[in-house]
Structures are given as C-alpha cells and as structure tokens.
C-alpha positions in Angstrom: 119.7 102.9 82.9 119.3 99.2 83.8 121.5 99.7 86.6 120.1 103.0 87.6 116.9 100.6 87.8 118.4 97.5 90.0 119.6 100.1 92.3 116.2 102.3 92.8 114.5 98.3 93.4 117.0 97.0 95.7 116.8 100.5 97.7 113.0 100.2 97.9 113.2 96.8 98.7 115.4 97.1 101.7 112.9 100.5 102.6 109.7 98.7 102.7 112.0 96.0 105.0 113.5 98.3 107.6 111.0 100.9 107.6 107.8 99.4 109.5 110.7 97.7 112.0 112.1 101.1 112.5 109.1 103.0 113.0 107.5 99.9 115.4 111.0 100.1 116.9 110.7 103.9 117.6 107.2 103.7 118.3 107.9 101.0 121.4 111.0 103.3 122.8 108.8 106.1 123.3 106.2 104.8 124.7 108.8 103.2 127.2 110.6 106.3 127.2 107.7 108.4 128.1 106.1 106.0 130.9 109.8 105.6 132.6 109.9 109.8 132.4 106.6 110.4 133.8 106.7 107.4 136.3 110.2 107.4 137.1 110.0 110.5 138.1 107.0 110.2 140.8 109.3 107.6 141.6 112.3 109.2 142.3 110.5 111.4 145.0 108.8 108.9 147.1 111.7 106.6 146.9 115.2 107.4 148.1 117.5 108.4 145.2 119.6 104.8 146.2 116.7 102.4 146.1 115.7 103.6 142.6 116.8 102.0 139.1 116.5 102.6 135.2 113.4 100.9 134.5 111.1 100.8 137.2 109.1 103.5 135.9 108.0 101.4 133.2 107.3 98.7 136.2 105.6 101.1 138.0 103.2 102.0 134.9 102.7 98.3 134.1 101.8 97.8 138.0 99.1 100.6 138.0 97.5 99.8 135.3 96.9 96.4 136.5 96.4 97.6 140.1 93.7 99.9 138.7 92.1 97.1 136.4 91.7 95.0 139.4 90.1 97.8 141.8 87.7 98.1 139.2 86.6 94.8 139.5 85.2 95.5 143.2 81.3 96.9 142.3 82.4 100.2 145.3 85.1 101.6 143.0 83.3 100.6 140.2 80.7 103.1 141.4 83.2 105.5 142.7 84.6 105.8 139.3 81.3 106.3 137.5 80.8 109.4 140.2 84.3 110.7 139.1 83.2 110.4 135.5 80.2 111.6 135.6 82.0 115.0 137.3 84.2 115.0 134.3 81.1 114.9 131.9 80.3 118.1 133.5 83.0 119.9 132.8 82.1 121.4 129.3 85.9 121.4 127.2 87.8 118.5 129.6 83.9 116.3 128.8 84.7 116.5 125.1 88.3 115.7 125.5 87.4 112.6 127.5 84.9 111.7 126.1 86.2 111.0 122.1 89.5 109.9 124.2 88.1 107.2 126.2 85.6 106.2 123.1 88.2 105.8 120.6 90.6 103.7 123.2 87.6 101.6 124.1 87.0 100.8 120.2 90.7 99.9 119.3 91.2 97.7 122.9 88.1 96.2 122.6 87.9 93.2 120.5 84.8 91.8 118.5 83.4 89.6 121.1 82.8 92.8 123.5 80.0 94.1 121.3 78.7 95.6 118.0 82.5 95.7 116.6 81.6 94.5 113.5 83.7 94.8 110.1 81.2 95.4 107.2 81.1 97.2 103.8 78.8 99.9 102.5 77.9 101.1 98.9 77.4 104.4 98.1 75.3 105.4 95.4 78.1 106.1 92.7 78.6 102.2 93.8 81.6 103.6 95.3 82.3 100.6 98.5 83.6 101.9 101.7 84.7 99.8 104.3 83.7 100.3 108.1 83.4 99.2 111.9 80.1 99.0 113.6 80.7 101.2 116.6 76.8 101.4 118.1 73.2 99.5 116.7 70.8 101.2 119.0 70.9 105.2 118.9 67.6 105.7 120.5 69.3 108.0 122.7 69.4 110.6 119.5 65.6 111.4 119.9 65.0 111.9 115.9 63.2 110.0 113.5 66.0 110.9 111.2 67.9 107.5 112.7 65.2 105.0 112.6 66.7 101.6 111.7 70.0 103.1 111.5 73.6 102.3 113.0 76.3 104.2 113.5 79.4 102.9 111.3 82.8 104.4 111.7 84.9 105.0 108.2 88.7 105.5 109.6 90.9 107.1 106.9 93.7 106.0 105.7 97.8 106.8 106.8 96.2 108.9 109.4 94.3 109.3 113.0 91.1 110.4 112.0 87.9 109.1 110.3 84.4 110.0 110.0 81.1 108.5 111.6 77.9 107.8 109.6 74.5 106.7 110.2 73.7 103.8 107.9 70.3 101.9 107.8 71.2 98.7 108.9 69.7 96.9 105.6 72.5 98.1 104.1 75.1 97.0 105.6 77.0 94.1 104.3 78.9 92.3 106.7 82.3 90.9 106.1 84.1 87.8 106.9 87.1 89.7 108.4 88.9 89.9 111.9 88.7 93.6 113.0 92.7 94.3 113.0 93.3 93.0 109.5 90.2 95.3 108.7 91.7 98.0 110.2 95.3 97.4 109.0 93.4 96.9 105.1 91.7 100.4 105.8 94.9 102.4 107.4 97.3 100.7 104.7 95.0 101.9 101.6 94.5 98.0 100.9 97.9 97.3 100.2 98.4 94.6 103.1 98.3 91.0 102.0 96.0 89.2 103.1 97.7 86.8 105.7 100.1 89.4 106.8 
C-alpha cells in the first residue's frame, strides 16, 4: 500500500510539472500553426512558390498586425475604421459576434492603467465573496433607474471561457490590492495558484 502511495505522489507530482508546459507548449504551436496556415497560404499565391519559406506566414501575421496598429495611429484610418465598424454594428448576427469578440479581447489586452480594469471583491448576502473585474463605471447609456450608482463587474468562472456580468452599486465594491492577471489566474485556477507564482 505504501508503495502503491509513493507511486500515485510521484506520478502526480511529475503531472502537475509537465502538464501546464505541455498544454502552454501546445497551446503556442497552434497558434503558430494556424497563423503560418492561414498566412502562408495568402503567401504562397502572391509570392512565387521559390521565394517562399516555412515560417514567413507567422512573419507575415506579426507584420500586419503591427502594420495595422500603426495605420491606426493616423486620425483618417482611425476614422475609416470607425465607418467600417459602425457597418458591422448594423449587421444584426455578425454585430453580436463582434461585438462580445472585440469586448472580451479589449478586456484581456488591456491592462489596468487603460481604464476602469479594476480587481475588487463582492459579498453576497449569504456572505458568500465573489471575486471580479470592473469592466464599465458609467452605464448611463442603459436609460433605467434600475442602474443608478451601479457598475458593471464581470465574474469569470473558473477552468472555463465564460463568466457572467453584474450590476453592483458601487458602495459595495471592495477593492483589492491585486494585479489583474494574478486575479484572473486566482479566479480561472479556483484559487489554487500561489500567490507569487
């Protein structure tokens, strides 16, 4: 039995050690894998077949994105893009799509210093605490008394995408003294990080 025991801990032990590098690991290679697929192939028909090599798909994306961060600098096709938006937001199923895709991208890229993103704990009333993320403080654009002096607080849930939003008054909101990715790896772990990790 004891060393039934010594082998279950040592197997678990060399689990919890190979199994976040794997999945990061796996994680990585398809992201890779998936921008040199989609790129590379774009690639592959503007350049000739010769000229092109393993990776520059994945140079390709990297350039774009930055090409595309730095056109949107200039005020014009700042403007143009709000146009091309705003056609988007017209489009009743592609709108919602969007919409909750560019929200949720813009919450996890952007760090505390670019707005409201702040980490903060809320008691129910079974004195049941939830912690949460600060998403937006003024919702006057919900014309309803029923959000007066509230803020909208995002709960994620944990070992999954997904969460739920709430409207909390704002005097109950107890902020913590916590960066937002340890808060979020805290709430997506079910609290079992340590606390430097």
């Amino acid at each position: 039995m004891s060393s039934l025991r010594t082998f279950n801990k040592t197997f678990f032990t060399g689990l919890v050690a190979l199994l976040p590098i794997t999945a990061t690991i796996y994680l990585v290679v398809w992201v890779v894998g998936a921008a040199e697929t989609f790129f590379g192939t774009m690639l592959q028909l503007l350049v000739p077949e010769q000229w092109y090599r393993p990776g520059m798909g994945v140079v390709a994306s990297l350039a774009i994105i930055f090409a595309v961060g730095l056109l949107l600098q200039s005020l014009l096709i700042k403007r143009l893009a709000a146009v091309f938006e705003s056609i988007i937001y017209r489009v009743p199923l592609i709108k919602s799509i969007y919409g909750s895709t560019r929200e949720f991208v813009t919450f996890l890229l952007q760090g505390q210093s670019q707005g409201p993103r702040q980490v903060v704990a809320v008691t129910l009333t079974n004195q049941m605490t939830l912690v949460g993320f600060v998403t937006k403080r003024d919702l006057s654009f919900i014309n309803s008394s029923a959000v007066s002096g509230k803020v909208a607080v995002y709960f994620p849930m944990s070992y999954q995408i997904g969460g739920y939003t709430a409207m909390v008054p704002s005097d109950q909101l107890i902020p913590l003294d916590m960066p937002m990715d340890q808060a979020m790896r805290f709430v997506m772990t079910a609290g079992i990080i340590e606390k430097n990790s």
